[in-house]
Structures are given as structure tokens and as C-alpha cells.
N, C-alpha and C positions, 0 to 999 in steps of 0.2 A: 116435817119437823125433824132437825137433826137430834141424834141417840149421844150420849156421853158413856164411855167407860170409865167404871167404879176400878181401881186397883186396891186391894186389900192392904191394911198396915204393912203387912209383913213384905210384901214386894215395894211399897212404898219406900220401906228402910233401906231394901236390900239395892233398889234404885241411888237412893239418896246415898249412901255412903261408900259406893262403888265409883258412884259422879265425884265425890266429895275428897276418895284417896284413889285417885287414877293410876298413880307410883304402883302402888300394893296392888291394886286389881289385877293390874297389868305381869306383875309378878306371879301372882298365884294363877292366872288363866299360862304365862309361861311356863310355870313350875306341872301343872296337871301334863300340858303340852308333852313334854321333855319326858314327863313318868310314861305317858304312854306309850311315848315312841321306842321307850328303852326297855320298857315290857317286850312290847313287838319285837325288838332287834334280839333281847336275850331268848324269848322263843323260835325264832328264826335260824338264829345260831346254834339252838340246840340242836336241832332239824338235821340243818346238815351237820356237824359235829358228827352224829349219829349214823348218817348214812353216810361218811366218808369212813370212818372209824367201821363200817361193817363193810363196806366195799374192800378195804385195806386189809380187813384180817383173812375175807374171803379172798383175797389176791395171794395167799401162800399155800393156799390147797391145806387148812387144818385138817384132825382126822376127826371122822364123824363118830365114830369108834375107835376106843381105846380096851383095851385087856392086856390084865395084867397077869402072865400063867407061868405054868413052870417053865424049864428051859427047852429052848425048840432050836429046830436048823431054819435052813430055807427050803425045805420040802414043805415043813406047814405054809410057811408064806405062799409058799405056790400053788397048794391045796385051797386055802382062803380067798384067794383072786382068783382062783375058777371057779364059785360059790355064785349060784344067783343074784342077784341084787347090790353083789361086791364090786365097785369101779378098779380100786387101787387096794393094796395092800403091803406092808413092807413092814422089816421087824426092827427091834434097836434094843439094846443090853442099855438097861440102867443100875448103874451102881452108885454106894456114896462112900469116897474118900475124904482125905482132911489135905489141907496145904498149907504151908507154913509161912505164915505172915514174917514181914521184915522185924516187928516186935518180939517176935520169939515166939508167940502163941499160933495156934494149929487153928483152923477153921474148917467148918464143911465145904465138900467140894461136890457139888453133883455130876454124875458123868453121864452121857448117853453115847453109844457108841454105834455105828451103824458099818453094815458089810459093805455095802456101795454108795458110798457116803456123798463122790460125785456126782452119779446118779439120782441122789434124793430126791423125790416127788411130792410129799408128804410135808406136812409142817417146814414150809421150804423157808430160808434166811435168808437176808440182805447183810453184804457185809459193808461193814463200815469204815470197817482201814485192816491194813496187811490183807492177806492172800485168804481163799476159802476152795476148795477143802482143804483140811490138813491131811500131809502125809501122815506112813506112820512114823509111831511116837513123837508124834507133833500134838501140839493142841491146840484149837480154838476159842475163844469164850465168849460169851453173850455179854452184852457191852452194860446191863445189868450188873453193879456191881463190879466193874470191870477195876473201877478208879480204887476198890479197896484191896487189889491184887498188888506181891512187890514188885514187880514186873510189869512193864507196856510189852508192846510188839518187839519181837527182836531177843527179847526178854529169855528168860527163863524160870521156870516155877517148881521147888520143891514138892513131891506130892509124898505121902505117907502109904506104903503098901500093907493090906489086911496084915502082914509077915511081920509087919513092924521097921523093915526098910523101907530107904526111898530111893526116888527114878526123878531126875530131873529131864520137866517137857519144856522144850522152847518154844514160847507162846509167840503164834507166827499170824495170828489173826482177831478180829473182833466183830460181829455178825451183833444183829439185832433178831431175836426171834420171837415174836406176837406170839407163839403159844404157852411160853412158860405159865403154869400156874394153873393150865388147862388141864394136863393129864389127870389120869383115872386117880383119885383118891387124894387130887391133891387140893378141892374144894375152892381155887379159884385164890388161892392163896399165892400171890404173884409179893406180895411185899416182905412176906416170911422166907419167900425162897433164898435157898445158898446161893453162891456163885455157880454158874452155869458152863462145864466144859464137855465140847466135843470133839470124837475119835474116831480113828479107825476101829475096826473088830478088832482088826490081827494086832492092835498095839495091847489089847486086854492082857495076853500072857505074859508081857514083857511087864506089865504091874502087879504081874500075882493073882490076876483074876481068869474066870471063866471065859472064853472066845463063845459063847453062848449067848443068843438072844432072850430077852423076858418078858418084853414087851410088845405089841403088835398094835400097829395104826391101819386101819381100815377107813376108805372112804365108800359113800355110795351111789348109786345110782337113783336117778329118782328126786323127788322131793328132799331135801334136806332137810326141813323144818320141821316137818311130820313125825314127831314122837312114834306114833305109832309104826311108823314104816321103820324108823332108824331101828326100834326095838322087836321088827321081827327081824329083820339084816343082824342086829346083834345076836340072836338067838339062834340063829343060821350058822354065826361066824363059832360063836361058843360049844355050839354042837356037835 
């Protein structure tokens, strides 16, 4: 004896008026389609976004450590990178100047300056157009903010010395560098940052400043991810 299947009201409707608007079914079974596959593709995209974006910043050798002390030569630098657990270590003088926009008004200028600036290993740059390093009293700048300077490549830029004089640099290059906004205290703040230039050491006296380093980049050996490892190496380096 053959068996019959009972279907409930509510599959009955959902049969009948699915047969009934084919147009519409056919829409909304495309519309769920289309949702899911663009879920998938925006998680996908995130995926790698993420691991190109950390492959990318890892491609400049950042410093794993940062400190910020008083002023030192290159004997501490070279005391630090004989320290256990220290790969690299190198120092840079930051200071902050003003430079005088084409409007008349003065703006901050950040400096970082380094003794062997060729040689940088550490938070390394890509440049974008003109020449990289600058000589001295030449400058560089980070292509951040680049387009609010009165001056391109070729150029030249009014700076404002602590003295109250200025020193015109002719700005001979434009670099791209992934760590702005990284350094020690400076909480990741990359959209608040000034304009960004870089130096020789020996061009600091010629603006009034110290030929003195302040800051010191350390990389390490080991684990990089490791909190705890990074912060016995910091506590090595600080000691």
C-alpha cells in the first residue's frame, strides 16, 4: 500500500507562492547568493591586506626598541650592540623646528638626524622621487604631508632656528617611511604627526642645534613578538 506525504500549511504557502512569484524567488535566492560571496571576499581581503601590510612594515627592519635618554655619542651605540640579545642598534637626534609655509605662517617641523645616515639599517625608507641620503644641509622629507610644504624637489625650505634665525635646506628628496607614529611616546599617532624631515648629524650645528644623539633604535634577536623577551632586551639595553 503506497504512504502519502502530509506537508504542513506553512511549507504548503511557502511552495505555493515561491511557484507563484518565480521573478522574486529568483531575486532573493540571487540577492542571499551575492551577500555571501561578498562576506567571503571582504574576509578574504582582509586576510591578506593584513599579512601584506605586516610582511611590508617587517621589510624595513623597524626597531623593536625604542628609548628616549639623555644625550649620548656612538660609544653607547656601540656598547648596546654588544649587549646579549641586541641584533642592531643605531642612534638619531630628534628635534622639533617650525618652517615657513608659502602663506606666511610657520608650521612644525619634525627632524631626525642620523650620523651615518647612508648606512641606516634600522627603520629603513623607500624613496619616492629625488635622491636619498641627503647630503649635508640638505634635507629630505617623508612624502607624508609632503604636498603642504612650499617647496617640491629642487626646492628649497625656510626653517626657523631655536636662535630665532633661519637656514634655508634645499629639499632634494621624498622617501616614504612606515614607522612614523611608531616611536617611543608617540602612541601611534601617525595623522597628528608634523611634517617629517631628515638629516645629516653634522648639519645640526649649522641650525643651531646639538650634533648629539637622543634617541636610540634597537633591534633584537630572537622572537620579536614575545613581550616578554622584547622587555628583558629592553631592560638590558636601559641598564
Amino acid at each position: 500500500r503506497g504512504s502519502t506525504m502530509s506537508l504542513s500549511p506553512r511549507w504548503k504557502k511557502i511552495i505555493t507562492d515561491s511557484w507563484g512569484h518565480k521573478l522574486r524567488s529568483a531575486l532573493v535566492i540571487a540577492s542571499i547568493t551575492i551577500g555571501l560571496f561578498a562576506v567571503g571576499l571582504i574576509a578574504s581581503m582582509q586576510i591578506i591586506l593584513n599579512q601584506d601590510m605586516t610582511q611590508g612594515y617587517e621589510a624595513v627592519n623597524p626597531a623593536n626598541i625604542q628609548l628616549v635618554v639623555s644625550p649620548f655619542d656612538q660609544d653607547l651605540v656601540d656598547r648596546v650592540a654588544r649587549l646579549d640579545g641586541v641584533r642592531q642598534a643605531e642612534g638619531a637626534a630628534d628635534y622639533s623646528l617650525r618652517y615657513h609655509k608659502a602663506d606666511g605662517t610657520w608650521e612644525p617641523l619634525a627632524i631626525q638626524a642620523f650620523p651615518e645616515i647612508a648606512g641606516k639599517k634600522i627603520n629603513q625608507v623607500s624613496l619616492q622621487a629625488g635622491s636619498w641620503p641627503p647630503q649635508d644641509k640638505q634635507m629630505v622629507v617623508d612624502r607624508y604631508k609632503a604636498g603642504e610644504l612650499p617647496a617640491g624637489v629642487g626646492g628649497s625650505i625656510q626653517v626657523e632656528m631655536p636662535s630665532g634665525g633661519t637656514r634655508e635646506l634645499p629639499l632634494v628628496g621624498i622617501i616614504q617611511d612606515q614607522t612614523i607614529g611608531a616611536g617611543a611616546g608617540a602612541g601611534g599617532n601617525f595623522f597628528i604627526a608634523p611634517a617629517q624631515a631628515y638629516l645629516t648629524l653634522d648639519t645640526l650645528p649649522w641650525l643651531g642645534l646639538p650634533d648629539t644623539m637622543n634617541r636610540l633604535y634597537v633591534t633584537v634577536d630572537g622572537d620579536t613578538t614575545d613581550p616578554v623577551h622584547l622587555q628583558a632586551v629592553a631592560d638590558r639595553v636601559a641598564g
